[in-house]
N, C-alpha and C positions, 0 to 999 in steps of 0.2 A: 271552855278549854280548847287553844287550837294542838288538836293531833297532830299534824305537821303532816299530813295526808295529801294536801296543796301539789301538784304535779305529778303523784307517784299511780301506779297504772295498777289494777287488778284485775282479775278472773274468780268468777264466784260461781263455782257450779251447785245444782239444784235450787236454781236462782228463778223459778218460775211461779214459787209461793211460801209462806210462810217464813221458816229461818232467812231463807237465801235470799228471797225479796227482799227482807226485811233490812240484810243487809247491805245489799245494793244501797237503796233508798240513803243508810247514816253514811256511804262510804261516799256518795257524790255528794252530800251534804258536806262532807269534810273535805269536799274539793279533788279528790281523787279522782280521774278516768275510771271507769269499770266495763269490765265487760260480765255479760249473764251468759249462762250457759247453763240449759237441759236438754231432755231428751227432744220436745217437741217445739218445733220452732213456732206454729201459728200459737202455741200457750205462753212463751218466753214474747214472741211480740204484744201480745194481748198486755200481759205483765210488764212489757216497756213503755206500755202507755200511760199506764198510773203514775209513773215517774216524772221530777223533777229533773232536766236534766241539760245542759247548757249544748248545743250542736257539738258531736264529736266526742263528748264526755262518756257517751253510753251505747253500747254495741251488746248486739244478740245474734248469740249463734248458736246451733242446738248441736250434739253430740251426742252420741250413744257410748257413756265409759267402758261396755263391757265388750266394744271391738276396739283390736288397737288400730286399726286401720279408719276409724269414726274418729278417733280420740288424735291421731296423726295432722287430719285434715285440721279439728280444729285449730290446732297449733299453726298451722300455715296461714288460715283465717286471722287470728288473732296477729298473730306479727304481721301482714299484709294490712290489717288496720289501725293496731296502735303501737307497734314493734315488738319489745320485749315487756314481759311484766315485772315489778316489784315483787304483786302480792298476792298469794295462791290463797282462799278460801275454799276446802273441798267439805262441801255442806248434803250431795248428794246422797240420797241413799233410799233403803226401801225394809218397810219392817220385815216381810218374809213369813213364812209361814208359821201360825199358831199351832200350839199341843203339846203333849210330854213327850219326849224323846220316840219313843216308842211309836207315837204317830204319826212320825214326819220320816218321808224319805229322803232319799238321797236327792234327790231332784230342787228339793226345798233347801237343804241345806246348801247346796251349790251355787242357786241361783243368788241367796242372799249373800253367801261369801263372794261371787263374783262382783255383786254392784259394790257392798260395803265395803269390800277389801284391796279387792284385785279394781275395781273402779279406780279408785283411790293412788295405787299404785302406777295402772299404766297414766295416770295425767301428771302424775308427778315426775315421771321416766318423761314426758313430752317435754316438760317445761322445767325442770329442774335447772338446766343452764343458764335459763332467765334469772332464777332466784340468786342463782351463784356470780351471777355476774359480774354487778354494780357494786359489790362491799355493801349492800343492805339491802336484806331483803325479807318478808313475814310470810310464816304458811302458816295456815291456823285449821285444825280437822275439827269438824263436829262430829264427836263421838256422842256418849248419851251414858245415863246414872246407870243404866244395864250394865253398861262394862265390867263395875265392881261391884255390882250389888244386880245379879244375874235372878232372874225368875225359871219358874222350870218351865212354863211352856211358851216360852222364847225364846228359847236355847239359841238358835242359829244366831237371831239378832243381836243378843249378849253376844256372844263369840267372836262375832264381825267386830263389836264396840270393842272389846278389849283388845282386840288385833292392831287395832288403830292406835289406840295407847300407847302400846307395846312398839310399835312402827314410830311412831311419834317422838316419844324416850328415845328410842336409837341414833334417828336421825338429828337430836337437838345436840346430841353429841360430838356428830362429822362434823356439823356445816356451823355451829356459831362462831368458828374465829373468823369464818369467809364474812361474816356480817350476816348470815342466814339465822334468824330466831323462829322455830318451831314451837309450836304450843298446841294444845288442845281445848276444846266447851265441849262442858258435858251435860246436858241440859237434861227437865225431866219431868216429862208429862205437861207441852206446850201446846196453844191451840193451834196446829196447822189442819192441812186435809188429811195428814197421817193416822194422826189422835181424833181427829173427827171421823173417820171411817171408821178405826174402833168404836168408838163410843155408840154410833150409827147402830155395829152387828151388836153389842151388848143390850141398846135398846131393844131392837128386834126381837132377841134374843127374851128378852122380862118383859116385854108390851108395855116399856117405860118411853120419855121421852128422851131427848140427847140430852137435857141437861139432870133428869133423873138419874141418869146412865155417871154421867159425869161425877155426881155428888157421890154416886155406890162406890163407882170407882175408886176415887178419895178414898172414903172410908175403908173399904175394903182391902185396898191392894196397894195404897200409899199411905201408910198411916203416918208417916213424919212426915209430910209436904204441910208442915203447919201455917204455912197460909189459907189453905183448906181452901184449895182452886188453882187452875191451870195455869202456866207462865203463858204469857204473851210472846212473839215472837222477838217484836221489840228490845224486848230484856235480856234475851240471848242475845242480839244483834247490837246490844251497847258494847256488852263486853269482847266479842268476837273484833268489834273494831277499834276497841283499846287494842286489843293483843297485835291488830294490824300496825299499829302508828306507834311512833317516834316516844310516846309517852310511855311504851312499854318495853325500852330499851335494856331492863336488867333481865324482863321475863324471858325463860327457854329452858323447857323441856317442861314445862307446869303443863296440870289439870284445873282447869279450870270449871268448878260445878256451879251450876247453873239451876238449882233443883227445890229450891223451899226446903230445903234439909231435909230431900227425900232417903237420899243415904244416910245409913244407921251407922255409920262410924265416921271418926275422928279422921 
């Protein structure tokens, strides 16, 4: 199926592994320029290596979302090397700290609302004029199954997720007669280093192994992810760049779940 991806230029932040690689890699495959963007630049080149990518097609530049004065620079970076973008993927983020309410301070809750939310925000304040540009343009946020189907001791992280929704909805509202379509993936319990560093402390934690850890998990704390096993990054990364291209031209303002029917509602 061609996306109609063919010349149109992207920015994929938290593009240094898992989701955000994942969909670098389908977005130059559909012909698209991309650029990656995280925090660490020798990890983002490391990760531009693994790539397919024709001279020119593929740029890396590391940012820190939670300064605006990081998040400023990139923007000057990015237009200095491939102008303006079509297509914002804000895939960034960070789970934040574990425990009930009660355990977590203010410190925890901050820091994750700053990368998940307020990240989120100032790259959008950077580049928003790009999107508005051209009469077409795609933002697509990875939020997560948390949003709506929240746990108790991942409060912050749920909160951050539904904030983005919520921010998401709003915006698909201004911008789609500009040609601007906003959408959301909300994926759910996927193998990156995220879910692997969980699963790592859970082992630790029983003297199991990770993928001991993995199957409890399952059972225990996802009981409807009836494929009974973790998403691939991949599978997020199909749909993430459907929602970028030409083929999803009615979609704006959807959620799009990503999750083996880990959400318990309709």
């Amino acid at each position: 199926m061609d996306l109609g991806l063919q010349g149109r230029t992207a920015l994929v932040t938290g593009a240094d592994s898992g989701i955000g690689l994942a969909t670098v890699k389908l977005l130059l495959a559909e012909g698209a320029t991309v650029v990656m963007s995280d925090i660490d630049q020798q990890a983002l080149e490391a990760a531009a290596t693994t790539l397919d990518a024709q001279e020119g097609r593929l740029h890396a530049f590391a940012a820190d979302i939670t300064s605006t004065s990081s998040v400023k620079a990139l923007k000057e970076q990015v237009f200095d090397a491939v102008g303006e973008i079509d297509i914002l993927v804000q895939g960034a983020g960070i789970h934040g700290p574990d425990g009930l309410f009660h355990e977590i301070d203010e410190e925890g809750w901050q820091q994750t609302l700053d990368v998940n939310l307020m990240g989120h925000v100032r790259v959008l304040q950077a580049f928003l004029s790009d999107l508005r540009s051209g009469g077409w343009g795609r933002l697509v946020f990875v939020s997560s199954e948390d949003a709506v189907q929240p746990y108790d001791d991942e409060l912050p992280y749920c909160a951050s997720k539904a904030a983005i929704l919520s921010v998401a909805r709003g915006l698909s509202r201004t911008y789609a007669k500009e040609g601007l379509l906003v959408n959301t993936v909300s994926p759910a319990f996927i193998a990156t280093p995220m879910t692997d560093e969980m699963m790592d402390k859970l082992a630790k934690q029983r003297s199991i192994s990770r993928d001991e850890a993995i199957q409890a998990f399952l059972e225990e704390e996802r009981p409807f992810m009836e494929l009974g096993r973790r998403g691939e990054p991949e599978e997020v990364a199909a749909v993430i760049t459907f929602l970028c291209s030409d083929r999803a031209s009615f979609v704006n303002g959807a959620n799009y779940r990503v999750d083996s029917g880990a959400v318990a509602t309709i």
